[in-house]
N, C-alpha and C positions, 0 to 999 in steps of 0.2 A: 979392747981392740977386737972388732969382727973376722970373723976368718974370714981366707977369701977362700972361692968355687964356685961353683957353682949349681951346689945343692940348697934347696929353698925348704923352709915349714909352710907345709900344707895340714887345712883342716877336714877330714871326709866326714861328712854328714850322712846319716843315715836317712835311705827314704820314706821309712815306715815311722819315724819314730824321732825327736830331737837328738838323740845321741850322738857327740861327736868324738874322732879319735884324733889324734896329734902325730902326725910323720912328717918326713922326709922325703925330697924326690931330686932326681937328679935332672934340671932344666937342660942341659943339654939334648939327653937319649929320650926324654920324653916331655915335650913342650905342648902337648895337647892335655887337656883335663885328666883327672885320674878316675877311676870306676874301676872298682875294687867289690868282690863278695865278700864281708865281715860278718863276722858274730856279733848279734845286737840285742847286750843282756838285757834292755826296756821288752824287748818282744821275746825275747828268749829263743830266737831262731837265724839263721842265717840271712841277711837280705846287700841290698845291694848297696853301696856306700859311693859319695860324688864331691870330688872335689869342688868345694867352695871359693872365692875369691877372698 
């Protein structure tokens, strides 16, 4: 049985590089895309990560 709420799995992609990460977000307080700065061990530096659909 699924829970209910309204928190969704989102994938953020990384823009340098194919790597993806696997979270969480709460659609209520934030129903615009995410962009997020992650650690992206393919390039071994910080860049900038985009929620995908």
């Amino acid at each position: 049985m699924a829970k209910k709420g309204t928190r969704v799995h989102v994938k953020l992609r990384s823009s340098e590089s194919p790597h993806v990460y696997h979270t969480t977000k709460n659609k209520q307080t934030t129903p615009q895309r995410m962009e997020i700065k992650k650690y992206d061990p393919v390039v071994r530096k910080h860049v900038l990560y985009k929620e995908e659909k």
